[in-house]
Every structure is written in C-alpha cells, then in structure tokens.
C-alpha positions as a Markdown table, in Angstrom:
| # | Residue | x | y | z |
|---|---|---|---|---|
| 1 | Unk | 0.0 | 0.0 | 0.0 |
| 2 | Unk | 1.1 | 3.6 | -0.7 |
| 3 | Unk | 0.2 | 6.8 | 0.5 |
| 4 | Unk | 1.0 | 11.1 | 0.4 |
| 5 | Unk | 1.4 | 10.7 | 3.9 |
| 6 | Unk | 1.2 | 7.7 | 6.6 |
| 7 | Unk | 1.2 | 9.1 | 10.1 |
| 8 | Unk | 1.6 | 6.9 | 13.4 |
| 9 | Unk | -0.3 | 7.8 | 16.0 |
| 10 | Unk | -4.3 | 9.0 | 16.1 |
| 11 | Unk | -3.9 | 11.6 | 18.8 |
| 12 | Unk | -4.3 | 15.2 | 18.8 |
| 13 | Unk | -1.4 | 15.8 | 17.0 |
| 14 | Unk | -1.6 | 13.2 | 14.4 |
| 15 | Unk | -5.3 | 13.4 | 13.6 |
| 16 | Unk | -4.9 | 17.6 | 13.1 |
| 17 | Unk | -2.5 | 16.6 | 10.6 |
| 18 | Unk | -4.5 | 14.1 | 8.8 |
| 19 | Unk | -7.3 | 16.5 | 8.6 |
| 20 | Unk | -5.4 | 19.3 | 7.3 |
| 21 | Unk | -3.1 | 16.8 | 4.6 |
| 22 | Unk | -6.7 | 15.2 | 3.8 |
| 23 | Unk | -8.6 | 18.5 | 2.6 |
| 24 | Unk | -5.9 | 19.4 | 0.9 |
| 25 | Unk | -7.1 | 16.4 | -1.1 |
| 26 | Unk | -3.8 | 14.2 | -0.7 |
| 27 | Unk | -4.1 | 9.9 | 0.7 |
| 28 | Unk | -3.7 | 9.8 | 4.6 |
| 29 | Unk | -3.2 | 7.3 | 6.9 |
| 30 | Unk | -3.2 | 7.1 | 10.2 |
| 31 | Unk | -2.2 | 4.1 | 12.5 |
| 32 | Unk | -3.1 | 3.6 | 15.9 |
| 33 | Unk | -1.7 | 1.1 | 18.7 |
| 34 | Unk | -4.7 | 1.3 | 20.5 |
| 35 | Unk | -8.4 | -0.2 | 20.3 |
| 36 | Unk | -10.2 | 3.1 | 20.7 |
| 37 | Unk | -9.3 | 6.7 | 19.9 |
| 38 | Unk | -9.4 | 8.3 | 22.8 |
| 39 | Unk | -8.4 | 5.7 | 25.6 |
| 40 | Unk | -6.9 | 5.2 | 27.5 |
| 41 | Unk | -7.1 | 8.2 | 29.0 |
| 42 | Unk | -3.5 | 10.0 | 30.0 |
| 43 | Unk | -4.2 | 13.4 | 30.6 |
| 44 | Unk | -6.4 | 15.6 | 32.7 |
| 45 | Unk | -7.8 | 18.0 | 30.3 |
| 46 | Unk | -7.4 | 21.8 | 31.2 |
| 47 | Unk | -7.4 | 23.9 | 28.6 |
| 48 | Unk | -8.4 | 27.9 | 27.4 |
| 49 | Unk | -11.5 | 28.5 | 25.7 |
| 50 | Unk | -10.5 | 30.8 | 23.2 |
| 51 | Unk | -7.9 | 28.7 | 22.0 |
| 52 | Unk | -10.8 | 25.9 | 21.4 |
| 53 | Unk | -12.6 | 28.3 | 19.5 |
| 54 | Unk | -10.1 | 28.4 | 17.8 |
| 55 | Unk | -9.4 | 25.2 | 16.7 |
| 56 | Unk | -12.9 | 24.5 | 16.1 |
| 57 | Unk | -13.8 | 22.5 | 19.2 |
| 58 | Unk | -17.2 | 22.0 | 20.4 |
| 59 | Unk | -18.4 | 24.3 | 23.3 |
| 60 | Unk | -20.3 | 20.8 | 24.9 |
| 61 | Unk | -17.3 | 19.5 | 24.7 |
| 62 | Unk | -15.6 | 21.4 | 27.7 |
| 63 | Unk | -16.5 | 22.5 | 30.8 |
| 64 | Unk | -16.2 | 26.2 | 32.0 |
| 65 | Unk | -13.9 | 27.2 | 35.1 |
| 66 | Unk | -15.2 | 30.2 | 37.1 |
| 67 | Unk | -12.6 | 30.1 | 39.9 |
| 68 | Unk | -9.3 | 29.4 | 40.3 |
| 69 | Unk | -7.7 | 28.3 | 43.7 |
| 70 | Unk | -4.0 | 28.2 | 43.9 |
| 71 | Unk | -3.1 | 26.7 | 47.2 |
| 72 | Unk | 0.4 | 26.7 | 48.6 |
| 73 | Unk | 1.2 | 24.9 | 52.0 |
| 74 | Unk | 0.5 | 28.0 | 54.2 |
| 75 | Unk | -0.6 | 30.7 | 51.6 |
| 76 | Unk | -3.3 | 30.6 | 48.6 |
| 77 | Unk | -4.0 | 33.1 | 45.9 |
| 78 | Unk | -8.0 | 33.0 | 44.4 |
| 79 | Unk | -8.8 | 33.8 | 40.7 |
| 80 | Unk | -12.6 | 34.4 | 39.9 |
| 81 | Unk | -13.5 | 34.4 | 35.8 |
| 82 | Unk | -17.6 | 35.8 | 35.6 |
| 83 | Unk | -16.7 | 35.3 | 32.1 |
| 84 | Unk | -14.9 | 31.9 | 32.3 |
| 85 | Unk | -11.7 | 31.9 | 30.5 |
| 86 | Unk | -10.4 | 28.3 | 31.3 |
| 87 | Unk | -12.3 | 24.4 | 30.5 |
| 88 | Unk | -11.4 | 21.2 | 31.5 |
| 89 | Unk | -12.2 | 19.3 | 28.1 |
| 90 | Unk | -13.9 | 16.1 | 27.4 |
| 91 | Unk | -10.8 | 13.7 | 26.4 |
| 92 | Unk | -12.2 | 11.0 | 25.0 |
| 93 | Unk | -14.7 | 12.6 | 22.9 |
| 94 | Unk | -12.6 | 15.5 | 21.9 |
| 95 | Unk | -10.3 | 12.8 | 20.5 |
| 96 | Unk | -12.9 | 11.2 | 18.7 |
| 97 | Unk | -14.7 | 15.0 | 17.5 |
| 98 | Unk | -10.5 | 15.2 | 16.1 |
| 99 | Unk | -11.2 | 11.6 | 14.3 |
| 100 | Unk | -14.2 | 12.4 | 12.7 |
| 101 | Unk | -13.0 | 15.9 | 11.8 |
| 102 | Unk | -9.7 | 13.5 | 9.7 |
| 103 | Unk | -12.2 | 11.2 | 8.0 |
| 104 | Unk | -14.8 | 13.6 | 7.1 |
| 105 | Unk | -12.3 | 15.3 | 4.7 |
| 106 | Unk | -10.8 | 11.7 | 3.2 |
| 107 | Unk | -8.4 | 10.7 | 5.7 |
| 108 | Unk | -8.1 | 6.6 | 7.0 |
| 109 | Unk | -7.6 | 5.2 | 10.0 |
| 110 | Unk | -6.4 | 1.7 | 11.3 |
| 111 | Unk | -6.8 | 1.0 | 14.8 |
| 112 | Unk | -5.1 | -1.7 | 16.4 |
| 113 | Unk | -1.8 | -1.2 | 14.4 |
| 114 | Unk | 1.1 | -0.3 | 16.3 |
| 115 | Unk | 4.2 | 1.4 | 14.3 |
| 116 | Unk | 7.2 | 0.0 | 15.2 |
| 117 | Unk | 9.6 | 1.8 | 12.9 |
| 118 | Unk | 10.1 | 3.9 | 9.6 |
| 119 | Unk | 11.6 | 2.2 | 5.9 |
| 120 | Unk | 14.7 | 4.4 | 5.0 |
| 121 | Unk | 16.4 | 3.6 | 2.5 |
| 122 | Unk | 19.7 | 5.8 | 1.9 |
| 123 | Unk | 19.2 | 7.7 | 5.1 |
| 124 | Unk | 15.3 | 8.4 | 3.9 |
| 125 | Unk | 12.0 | 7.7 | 5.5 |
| 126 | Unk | 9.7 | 6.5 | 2.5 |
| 127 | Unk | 7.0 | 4.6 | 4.8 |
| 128 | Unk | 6.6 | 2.9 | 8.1 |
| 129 | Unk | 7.0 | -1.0 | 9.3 |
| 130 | Unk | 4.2 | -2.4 | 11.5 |
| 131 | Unk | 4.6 | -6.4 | 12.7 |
| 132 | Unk | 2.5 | -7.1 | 9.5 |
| 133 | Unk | 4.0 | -5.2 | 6.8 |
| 134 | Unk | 5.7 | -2.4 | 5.8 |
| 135 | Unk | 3.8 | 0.8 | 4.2 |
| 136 | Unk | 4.8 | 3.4 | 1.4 |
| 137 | Unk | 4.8 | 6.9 | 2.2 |
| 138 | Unk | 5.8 | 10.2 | 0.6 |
| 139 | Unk | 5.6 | 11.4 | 4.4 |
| 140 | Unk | 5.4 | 10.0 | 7.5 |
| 141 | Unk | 4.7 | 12.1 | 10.9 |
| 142 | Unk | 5.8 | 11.0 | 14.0 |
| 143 | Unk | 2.9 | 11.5 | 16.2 |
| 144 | Unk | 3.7 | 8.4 | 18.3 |
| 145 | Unk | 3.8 | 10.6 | 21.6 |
| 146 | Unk | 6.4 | 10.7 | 23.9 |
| 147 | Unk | 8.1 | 7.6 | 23.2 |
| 148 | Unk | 9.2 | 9.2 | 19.8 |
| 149 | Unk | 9.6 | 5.7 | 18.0 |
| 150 | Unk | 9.8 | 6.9 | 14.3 |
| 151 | Unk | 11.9 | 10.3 | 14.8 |
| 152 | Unk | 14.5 | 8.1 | 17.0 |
| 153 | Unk | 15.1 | 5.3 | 14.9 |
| 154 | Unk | 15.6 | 7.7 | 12.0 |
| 155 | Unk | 18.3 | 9.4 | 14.0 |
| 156 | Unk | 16.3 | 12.3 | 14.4 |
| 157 | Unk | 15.9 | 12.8 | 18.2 |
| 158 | Unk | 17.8 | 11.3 | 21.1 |
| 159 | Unk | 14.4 | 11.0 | 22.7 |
| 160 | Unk | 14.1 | 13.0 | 26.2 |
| 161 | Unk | 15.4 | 12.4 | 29.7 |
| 162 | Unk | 12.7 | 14.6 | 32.0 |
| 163 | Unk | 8.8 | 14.1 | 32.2 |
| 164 | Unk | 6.4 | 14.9 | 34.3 |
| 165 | Unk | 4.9 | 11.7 | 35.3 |
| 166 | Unk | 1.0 | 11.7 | 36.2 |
| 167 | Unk | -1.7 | 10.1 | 38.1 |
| 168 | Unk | -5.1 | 10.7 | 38.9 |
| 169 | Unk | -8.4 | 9.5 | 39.5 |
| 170 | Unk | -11.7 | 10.4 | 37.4 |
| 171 | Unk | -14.2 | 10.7 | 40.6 |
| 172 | Unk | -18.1 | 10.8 | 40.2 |
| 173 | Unk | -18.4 | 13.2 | 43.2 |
| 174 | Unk | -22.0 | 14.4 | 43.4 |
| 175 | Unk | -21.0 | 17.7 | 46.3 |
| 176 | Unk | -17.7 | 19.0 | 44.4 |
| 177 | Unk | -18.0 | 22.3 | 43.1 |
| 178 | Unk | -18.1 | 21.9 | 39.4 |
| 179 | Unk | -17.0 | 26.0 | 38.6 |
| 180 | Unk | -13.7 | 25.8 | 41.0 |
| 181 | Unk | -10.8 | 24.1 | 39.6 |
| 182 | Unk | -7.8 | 23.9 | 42.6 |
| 183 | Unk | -4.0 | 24.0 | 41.9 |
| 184 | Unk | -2.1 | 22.2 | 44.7 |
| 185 | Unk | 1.7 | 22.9 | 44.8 |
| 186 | Unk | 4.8 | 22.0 | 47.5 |
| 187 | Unk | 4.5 | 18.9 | 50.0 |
| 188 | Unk | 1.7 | 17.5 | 48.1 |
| 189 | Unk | 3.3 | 16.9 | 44.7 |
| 190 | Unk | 6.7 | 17.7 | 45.3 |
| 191 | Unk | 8.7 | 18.6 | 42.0 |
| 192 | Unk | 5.3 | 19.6 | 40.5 |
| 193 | Unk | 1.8 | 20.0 | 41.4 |
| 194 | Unk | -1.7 | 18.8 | 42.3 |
| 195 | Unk | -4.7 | 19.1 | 40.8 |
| 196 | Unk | -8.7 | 19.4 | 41.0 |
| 197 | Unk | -10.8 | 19.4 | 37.7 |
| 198 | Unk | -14.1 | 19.2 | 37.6 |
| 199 | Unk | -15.2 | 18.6 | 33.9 |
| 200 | Unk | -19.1 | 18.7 | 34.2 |
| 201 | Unk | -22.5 | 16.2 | 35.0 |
| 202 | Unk | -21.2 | 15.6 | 38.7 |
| 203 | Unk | -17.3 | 14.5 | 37.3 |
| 204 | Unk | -13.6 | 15.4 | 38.4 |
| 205 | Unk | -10.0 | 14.6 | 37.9 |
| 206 | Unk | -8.0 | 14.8 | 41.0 |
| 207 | Unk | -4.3 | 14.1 | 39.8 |
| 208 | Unk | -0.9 | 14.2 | 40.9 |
| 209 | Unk | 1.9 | 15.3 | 39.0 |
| 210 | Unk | 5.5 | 15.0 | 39.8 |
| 211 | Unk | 8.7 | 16.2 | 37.3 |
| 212 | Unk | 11.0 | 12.5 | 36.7 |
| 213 | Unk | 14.2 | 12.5 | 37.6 |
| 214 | Unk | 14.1 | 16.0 | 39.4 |
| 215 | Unk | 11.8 | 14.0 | 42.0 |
| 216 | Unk | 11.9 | 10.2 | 42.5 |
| 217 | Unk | 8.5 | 9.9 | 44.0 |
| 218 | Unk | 5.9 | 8.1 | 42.2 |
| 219 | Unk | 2.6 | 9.9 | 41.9 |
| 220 | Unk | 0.5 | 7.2 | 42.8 |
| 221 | Unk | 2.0 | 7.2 | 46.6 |
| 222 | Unk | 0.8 | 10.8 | 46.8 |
| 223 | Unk | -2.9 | 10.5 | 45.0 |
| 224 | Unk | -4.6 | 8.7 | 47.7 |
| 225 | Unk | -3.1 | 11.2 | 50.3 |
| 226 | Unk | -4.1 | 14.0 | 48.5 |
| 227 | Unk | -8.2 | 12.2 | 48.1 |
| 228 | Unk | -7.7 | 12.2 | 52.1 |
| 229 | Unk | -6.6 | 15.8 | 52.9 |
| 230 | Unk | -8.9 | 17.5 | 50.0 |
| 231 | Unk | -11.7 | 17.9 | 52.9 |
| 232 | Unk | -9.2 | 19.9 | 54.7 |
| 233 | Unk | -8.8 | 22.2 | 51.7 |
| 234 | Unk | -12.2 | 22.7 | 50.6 |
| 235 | Unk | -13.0 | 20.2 | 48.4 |
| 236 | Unk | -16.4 | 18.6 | 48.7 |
| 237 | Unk | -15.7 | 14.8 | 48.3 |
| 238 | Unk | -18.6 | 13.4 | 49.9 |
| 239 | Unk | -20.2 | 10.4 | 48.5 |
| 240 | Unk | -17.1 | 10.4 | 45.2 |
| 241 | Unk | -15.9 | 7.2 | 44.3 |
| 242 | Unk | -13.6 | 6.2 | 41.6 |
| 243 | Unk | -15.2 | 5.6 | 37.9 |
| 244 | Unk | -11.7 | 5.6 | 36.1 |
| 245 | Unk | -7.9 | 5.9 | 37.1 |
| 246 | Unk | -5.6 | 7.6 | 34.4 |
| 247 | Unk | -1.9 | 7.5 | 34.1 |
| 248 | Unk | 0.9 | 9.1 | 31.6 |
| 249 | Unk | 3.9 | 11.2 | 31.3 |
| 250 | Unk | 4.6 | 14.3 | 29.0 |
| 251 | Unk | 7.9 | 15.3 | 28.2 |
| 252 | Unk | 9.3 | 18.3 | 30.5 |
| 253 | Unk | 12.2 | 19.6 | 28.1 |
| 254 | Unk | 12.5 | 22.0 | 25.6 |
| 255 | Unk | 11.4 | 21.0 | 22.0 |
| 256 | Unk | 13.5 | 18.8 | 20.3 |
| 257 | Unk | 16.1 | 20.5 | 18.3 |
| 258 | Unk | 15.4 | 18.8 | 15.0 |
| 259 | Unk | 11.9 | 17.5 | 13.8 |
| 260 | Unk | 12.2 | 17.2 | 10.4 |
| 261 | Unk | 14.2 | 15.3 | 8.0 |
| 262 | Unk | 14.0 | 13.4 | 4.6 |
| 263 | Unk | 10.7 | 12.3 | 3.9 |
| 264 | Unk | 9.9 | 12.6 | 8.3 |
| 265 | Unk | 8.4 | 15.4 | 10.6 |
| 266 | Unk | 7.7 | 14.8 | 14.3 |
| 267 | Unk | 4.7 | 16.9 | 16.0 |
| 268 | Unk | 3.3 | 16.6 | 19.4 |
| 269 | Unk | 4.9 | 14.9 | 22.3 |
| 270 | Unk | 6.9 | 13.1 | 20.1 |
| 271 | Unk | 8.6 | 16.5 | 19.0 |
| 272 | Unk | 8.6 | 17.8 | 22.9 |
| 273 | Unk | 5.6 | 20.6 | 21.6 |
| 274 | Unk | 4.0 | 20.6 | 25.3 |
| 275 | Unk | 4.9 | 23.8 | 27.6 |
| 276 | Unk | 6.4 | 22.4 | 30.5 |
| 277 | Unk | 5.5 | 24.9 | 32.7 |
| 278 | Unk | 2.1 | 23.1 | 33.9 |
| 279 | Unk | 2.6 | 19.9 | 31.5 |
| 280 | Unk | -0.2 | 21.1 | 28.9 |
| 281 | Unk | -0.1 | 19.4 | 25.8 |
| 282 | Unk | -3.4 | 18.6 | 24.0 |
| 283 | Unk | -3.8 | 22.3 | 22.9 |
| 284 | Unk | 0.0 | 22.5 | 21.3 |
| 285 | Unk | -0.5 | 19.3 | 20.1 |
| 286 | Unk | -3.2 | 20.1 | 17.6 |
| 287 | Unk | -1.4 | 23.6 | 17.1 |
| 288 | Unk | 1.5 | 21.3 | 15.8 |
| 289 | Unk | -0.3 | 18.8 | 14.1 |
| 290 | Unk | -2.1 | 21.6 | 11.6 |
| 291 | Unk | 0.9 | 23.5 | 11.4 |
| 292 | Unk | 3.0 | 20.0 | 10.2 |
| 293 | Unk | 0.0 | 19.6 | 8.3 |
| 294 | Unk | -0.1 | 22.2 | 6.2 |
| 295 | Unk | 4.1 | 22.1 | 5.9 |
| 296 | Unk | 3.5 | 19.0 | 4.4 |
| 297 | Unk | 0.7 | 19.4 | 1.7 |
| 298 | Unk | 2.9 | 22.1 | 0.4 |
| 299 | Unk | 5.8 | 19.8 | 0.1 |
| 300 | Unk | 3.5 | 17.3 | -1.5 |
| 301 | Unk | 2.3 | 20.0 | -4.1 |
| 302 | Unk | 5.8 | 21.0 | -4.9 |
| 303 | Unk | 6.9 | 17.3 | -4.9 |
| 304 | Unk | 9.7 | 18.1 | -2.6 |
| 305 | Unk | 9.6 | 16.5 | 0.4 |
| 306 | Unk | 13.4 | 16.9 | 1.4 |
| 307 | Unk | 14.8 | 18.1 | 4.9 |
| 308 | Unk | 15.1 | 21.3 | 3.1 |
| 309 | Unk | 11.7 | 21.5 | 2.5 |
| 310 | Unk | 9.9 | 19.9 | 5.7 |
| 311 | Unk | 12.2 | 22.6 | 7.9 |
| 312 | Unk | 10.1 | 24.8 | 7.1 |
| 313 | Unk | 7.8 | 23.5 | 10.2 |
| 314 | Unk | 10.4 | 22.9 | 12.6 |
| 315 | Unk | 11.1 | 27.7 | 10.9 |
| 316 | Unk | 7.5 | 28.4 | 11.7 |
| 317 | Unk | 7.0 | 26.4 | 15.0 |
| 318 | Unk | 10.4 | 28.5 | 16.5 |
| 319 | Unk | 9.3 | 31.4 | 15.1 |
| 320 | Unk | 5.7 | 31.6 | 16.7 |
| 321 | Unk | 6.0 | 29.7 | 19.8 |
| 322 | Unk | 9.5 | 29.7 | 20.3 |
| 323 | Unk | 10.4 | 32.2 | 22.9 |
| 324 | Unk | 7.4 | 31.3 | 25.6 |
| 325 | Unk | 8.0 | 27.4 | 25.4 |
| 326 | Unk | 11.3 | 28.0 | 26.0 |
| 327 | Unk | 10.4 | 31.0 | 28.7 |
| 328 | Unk | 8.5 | 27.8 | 30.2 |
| 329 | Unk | 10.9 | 25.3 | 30.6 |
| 330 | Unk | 13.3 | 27.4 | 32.3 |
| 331 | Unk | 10.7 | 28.5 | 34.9 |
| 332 | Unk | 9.5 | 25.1 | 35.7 |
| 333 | Unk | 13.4 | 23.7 | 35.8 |
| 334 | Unk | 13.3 | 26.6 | 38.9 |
| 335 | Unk | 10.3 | 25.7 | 40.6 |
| 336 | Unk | 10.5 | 22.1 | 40.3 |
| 337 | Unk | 13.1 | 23.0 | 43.0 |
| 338 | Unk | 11.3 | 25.3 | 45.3 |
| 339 | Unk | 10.2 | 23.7 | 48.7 |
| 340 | Unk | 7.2 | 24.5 | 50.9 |
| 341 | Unk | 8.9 | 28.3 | 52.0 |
| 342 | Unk | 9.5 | 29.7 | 48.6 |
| 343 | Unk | 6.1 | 28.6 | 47.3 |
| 344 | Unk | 4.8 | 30.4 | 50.2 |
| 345 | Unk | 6.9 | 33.0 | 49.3 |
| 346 | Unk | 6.2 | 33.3 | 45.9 |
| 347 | Unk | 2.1 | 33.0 | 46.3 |
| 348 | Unk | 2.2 | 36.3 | 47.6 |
| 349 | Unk | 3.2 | 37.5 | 44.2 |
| 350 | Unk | 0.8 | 35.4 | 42.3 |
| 351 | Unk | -2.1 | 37.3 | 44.4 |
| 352 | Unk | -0.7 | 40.1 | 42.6 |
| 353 | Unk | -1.9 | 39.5 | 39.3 |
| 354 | Unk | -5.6 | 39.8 | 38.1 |
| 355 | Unk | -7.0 | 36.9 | 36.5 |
| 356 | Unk | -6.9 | 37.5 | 33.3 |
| 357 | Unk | -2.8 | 37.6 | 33.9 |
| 358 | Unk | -2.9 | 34.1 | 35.6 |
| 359 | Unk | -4.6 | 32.7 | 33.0 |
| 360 | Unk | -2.7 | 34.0 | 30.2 |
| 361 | Unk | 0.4 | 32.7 | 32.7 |
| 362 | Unk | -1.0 | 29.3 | 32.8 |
| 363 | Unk | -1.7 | 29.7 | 29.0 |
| 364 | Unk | 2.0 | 29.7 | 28.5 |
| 365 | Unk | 1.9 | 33.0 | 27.0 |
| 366 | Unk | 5.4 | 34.5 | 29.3 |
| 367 | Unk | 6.4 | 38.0 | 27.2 |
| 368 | Unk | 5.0 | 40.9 | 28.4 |
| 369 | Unk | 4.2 | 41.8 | 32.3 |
| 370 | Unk | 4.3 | 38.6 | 33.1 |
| 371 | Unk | 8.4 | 37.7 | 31.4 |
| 372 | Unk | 9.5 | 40.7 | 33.2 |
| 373 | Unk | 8.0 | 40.3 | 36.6 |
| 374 | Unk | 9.4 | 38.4 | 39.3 |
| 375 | Unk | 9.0 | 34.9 | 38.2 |
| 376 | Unk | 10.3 | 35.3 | 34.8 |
| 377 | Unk | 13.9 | 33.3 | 34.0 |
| 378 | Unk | 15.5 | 34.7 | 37.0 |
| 379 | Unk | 13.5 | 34.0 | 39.7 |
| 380 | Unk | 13.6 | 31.7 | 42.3 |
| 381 | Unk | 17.7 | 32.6 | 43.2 |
C-alpha cells in the first residue's frame, strides 16, 4: 500500500494533521496502537477557551472554570473568571470529534496497528513498518507521543530524559463544586503540582503530578493522600468514588532540536511541543499537528519533500512559539526545585496579578508583564 502521507499515531497531533493533509485532497493514513481513539485516557484536560474556539472545538465538549484556587502549603491566591476563561475538556470525545473531523475530509484510520519503525532507504524515511508489513509513504509524521519511536530510529531525536509523570483519579463526586478548579503545589506533589478538575455532569479529575528525575517519587503514593486531605482544603468529596484511574507522562524539556528530516516530521509529544510549565499538551499538540499539516501538503504540491523542505515547520514552529515554550521550561526547571517556604513565598506575588494575567500565565503566553516580573527566567535565586 502507498500513501502522500502515513502518520503513526491518532492523537491530537496526528489526527490535526491528517485533517489538514486530507482537505488538501492528498491519501492519509493514520495508525493507531490502540483499540479506541481516545483511551486510554492519559491526561487531565485543562485547557483555554478561546484557544478551542479556535481550533474548532465544540463548546459541549468542555467545561467552563469560574474560579481558580491556587493553594500553597501555608498561603493561597483566588482567581474568579464571571466570564470563564479556562475548561477542563472532554478527552475522550474531543479525541474522537478530532477523528471524525480527519475522516470527514478523506483521511483513513487503522486502529489496532502499532508502528514499530520507519523504511529508509539511503538515510530516507519513504513509509513505516508495523509487525504485519511495511507501508509506502511520501511522508510520515511522527505522532507516536512521547516515546518518539519513528523520529529516534531515524536518528532524528535522542528521545528525552525529563517528564512529568502523572496520576489521577476520574471521581463521580455528586457535592464538588463543578465552577472551581484547585491548583495544589509543595509537599503534596513535590517537584510539580496537584490538581482538582471538575469537567461537568457531577465528574472530576484529581491528579498528581510529579517532574522524573528531578523527584523520584511516584505519583501514585501521593494521590490517595491528596483524596484524604482535599476535605481539609475545601474540596467537597462526599459520597465520590472512583469511575476511572488515568496515568501518563509528557515530556518536561524543551522542544527537540530537530523535527524534520527526509521524507519525516515529528509533531506533538513526540517533538517535545507541550509547555512544560504546567505539563499542557493537548492544545499544542493540535497547534502542531495543523501547522506539520499544512508544511506537508505544500511539500506534496511542490513534490519536494526533502529536509530542506519539511524545515520549514520545525522555521514556523520557533518562530511563533518559540520564545514562551522556552520561557517555560526554564521556569518550571526553577520551581521544580522550590520547597514549601518559597512557594509560600512566591504566592504572595501570584495574588498580585488579576486573573486574566494568571490565566494568560497558565496559558504559556510569558512575554510581556508577566516575562518581566518576578518569576520570569531569574526568579527563584
């Protein structure tokens, strides 16, 4: 079989690019390891509304934050949004809106059909090899996640050495407050943070996250003590019990320095796109799978798919996100460190800013006020 482009992985990244190579009117495929776009389930969801909008998701398929608590061990810093600015999105089916989106303008999808490598031949990717065969591709895009399998055996990318590694619970808690999402940092997820997300219809992900190897703890050890000490905090856990328990790890390092060669890009995880700063990765996922997308239909209509050619992502990508993701890693390499005293420290500055400056903070979007304030690059000495 032969195809314009063969892409491995159906995730947010992969199936944004098979949409956009697809209406462009070019043969996609995508392969998937798993039985079910959409599961399991490795992420808890937050996102920004406007930046939904503007991918063309679904308002019912997020749910609105109206509050913001940001909890350090002796100090906390409250963010209300009348005019909610932040979501917790529906995984699963925003997966699955992304799949229908890729076959509705001509792309394919195989489930069940792990990639386990690319076919170079003279130092070129020109298709991928599952356990069953091998496929022909003009293109193939890595969007295997954070296990990078296509973009390392093509001697693209060393693969990476720091993730934050998650856990959490998906709780049907009937008395949680569905408008207030909760941010948890210091004791209770050392090297990272905590988390409460309510996502709508009487359902929340409480979560521990914790930056590997910067902490050795496993987040698993600290979820259930963080379920017993939300009461203390606030958090309205009566009559919740566990409907599903979620795992993963995102990679917590700056974007890899090259995604593109002959005849391969990388987008997604598997490129390092996420902003480390609060391990957020579904948004710049889908940024990155259009915007690999799009590099690679005009490649296709110039019949060059060279290095030379494909760079032109890896150009654009730099160019417009660039500064803040790197603005991002270096502030969470700082307060990965920071014990229970500095965060208390350092929440007094947080009740500083207005909402709308949290947000854009948590958005990832570090130039401007917020670069030059106090916990820009140099904070934290």
């Amino acid at each position: 079989m032969s195809f314009d482009a063969v892409i491995a992985g159906a995730g947010p990244a992969g199936l944004s690019a098979a949409e956009t190579i697809a209406r462009r009117g070019r043969t996609v495929l995508v392969l998937e390891q798993n039985h079910e776009i959409g599961s399991p389930i490795r992420t808890s969801g937050g996102s920004f509304i406007a930046e939904l909008e503007r991918l063309g998701i679904p308002a019912e398929l997020y749910h609105p934050i109206r509050r913001v608590r940001f909890l350090a061990p002796n100090n906390a810093a409250h963010f209300d949004y009348p005019q909610p600015t932040l979501c917790v999105i529906d995984v699963r089916r925003v997966f699955q809106f992304l799949a229908e989106r890729a076959i509705r303008a001509g792309a394919r999808i195989r489930l069940a059909t792990a990639v386990e490598g690319p076919v170079l031949e003279n130092g070129r990717v020109t298709g991928v090899r599952t356990r069953a065969e091998s496929i022909e591709a003009r293109v193939v895009i890595d969007a295997t996640g954070y296990r990078s399998t296509v973009l390392k055996q093509a001697g693209l990318d060393p693969g990476f050495a720091r993730f934050g590694a998650g856990a959490e619970y998906d709780l049907f808690a009937p008395f949680c407050d569905q408008n207030e999402a909760v941010l948890i940092v210091g004791g209770a997820a050392p090297s990272g943070y905590a988390w409460v997300f309510p996502w709508g219809r009487g359902r929340v992900r409480v979560g521990v996250g914790i930056i590997h190897p910067d902490h050795r703890g496993q987040p698993e050890k600290f979820l259930d003590r963080l379920i017993d000490d939300l009461p203390r905090l606030g958090v309205d856990l009566r009559g919740a019990q566990a409907v599903e328990k979620h795992a993963g790890l995102i990679p917590s390092e700056r974007f890899a320095r090259r995604f593109s060669g002959d005849g391969i890009l990388g987008a997604g995880d598997a490129a390092g796109h996420a902003s480390s700063l609060v391990g957020e990765g579904i948004r710049w996922a889908m940024y990155a799978g259009k915007m690999a997308g799009e590099t690679v239909a005009d490649a296709l209509d110039r019949n060059d798919v060279s290095r030379a050619a494909l760079s032109a992502f890896e150009k654009k990508w730099r160019r417009k996100f660039g500064l803040n993701l790197s603005l991002a890693h270096r502030i969470n390499q700082r307060i990965a460190r920071w014990d229970d005293e500095k965060w208390d420290r350092r929440t007094e500055i947080l009740k500083k800013l207005s909402p709308e400056q949290f947000a854009e903070a948590l958005k990832t979007n570090l130039t401007g006020v917020w670069r030059a304030g106090k916990w820009g690059p140099g904070a934290g000495k």
